[in-house]
C-alpha positions as CSV (number, residue, x, y, z in Angstrom):
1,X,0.0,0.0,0.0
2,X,1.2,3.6,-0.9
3,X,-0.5,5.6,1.9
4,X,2.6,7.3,3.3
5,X,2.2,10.1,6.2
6,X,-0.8,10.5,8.5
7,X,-3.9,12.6,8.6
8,X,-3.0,15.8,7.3
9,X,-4.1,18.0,10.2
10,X,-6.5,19.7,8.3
11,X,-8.1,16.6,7.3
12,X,-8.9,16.1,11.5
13,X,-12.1,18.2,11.6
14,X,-15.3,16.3,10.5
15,X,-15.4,17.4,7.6
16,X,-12.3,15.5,5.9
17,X,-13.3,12.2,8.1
18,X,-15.2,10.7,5.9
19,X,-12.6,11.5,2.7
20,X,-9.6,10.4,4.6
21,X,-11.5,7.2,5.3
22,X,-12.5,6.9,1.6
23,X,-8.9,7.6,0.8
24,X,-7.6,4.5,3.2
25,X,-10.2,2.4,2.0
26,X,-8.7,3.3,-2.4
27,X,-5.2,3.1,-0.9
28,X,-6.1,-0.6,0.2
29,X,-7.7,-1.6,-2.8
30,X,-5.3,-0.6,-5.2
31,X,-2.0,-0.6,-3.6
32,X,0.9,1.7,-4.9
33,X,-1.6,4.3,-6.6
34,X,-2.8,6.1,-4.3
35,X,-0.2,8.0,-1.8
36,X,-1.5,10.7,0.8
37,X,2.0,13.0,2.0
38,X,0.8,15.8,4.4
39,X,-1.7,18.2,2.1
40,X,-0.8,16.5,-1.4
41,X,-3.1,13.6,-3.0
42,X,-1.2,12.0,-5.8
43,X,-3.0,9.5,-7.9
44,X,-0.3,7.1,-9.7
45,X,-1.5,6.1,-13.1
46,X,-1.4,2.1,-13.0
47,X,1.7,1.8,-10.6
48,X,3.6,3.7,-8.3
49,X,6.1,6.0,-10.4
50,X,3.9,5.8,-13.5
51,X,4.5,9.0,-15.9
52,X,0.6,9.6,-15.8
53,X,-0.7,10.8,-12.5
54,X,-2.7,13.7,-10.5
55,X,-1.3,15.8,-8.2
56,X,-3.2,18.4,-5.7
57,X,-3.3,20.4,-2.7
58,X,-5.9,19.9,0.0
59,X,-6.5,23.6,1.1
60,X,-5.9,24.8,4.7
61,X,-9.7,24.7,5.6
62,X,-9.7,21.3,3.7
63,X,-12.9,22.3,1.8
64,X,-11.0,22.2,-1.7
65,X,-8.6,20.1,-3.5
66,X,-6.6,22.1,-6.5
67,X,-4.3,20.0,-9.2
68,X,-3.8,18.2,-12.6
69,X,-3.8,15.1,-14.5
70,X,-0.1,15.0,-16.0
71,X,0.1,12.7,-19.2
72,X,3.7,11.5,-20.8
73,X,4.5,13.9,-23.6
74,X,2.4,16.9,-22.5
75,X,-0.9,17.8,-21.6
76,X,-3.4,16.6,-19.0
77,X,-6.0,18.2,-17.4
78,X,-6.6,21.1,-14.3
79,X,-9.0,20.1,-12.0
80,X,-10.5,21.8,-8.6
81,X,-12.5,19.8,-6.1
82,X,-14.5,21.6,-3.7
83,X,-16.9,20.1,-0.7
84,X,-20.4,20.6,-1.1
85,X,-23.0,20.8,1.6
């Protein structure tokens, strides 16, 4: 499994919970893709290391997550994530 680094402290109020839970739960079913390191998600593309993967930032209120898809040879995609009620 690639979940490296506990709970980001933001993550410890109720609202992040629940995702950090989800998170553990990815993390287990497809070990070395998913990796949690303080505020920063990244999503491996098939295997650790891979060339494709997203990358973003959980805010400091940990009501958003900012970042991109990064494809070999250029491009990818931007892509914000916020909470909703």
């Amino acid at each position: 499994m690639c979940w490296s680094g506990s709970v980001p402290h933001s993550w410890a109020s109720p609202v992040w919970l629940d995702a950090a839970s989800a998170l553990r739960e990815v993390a287990a079913a497809n070990p070395g893709v998913l990796e949690v390191e303080g505020d920063t998600l990244t999503i491996w593309g098939g295997e650790w290391g891979s060339p494709a993967y997203y990358r973003g930032i959980f805010s400091k209120d940990g009501t958003t997550l900012t970042g991109a898809w990064h494809y070999p040879g250029g491009g990818g995609y931007e892509a914000t994530s916020t909470r909703v009620e």
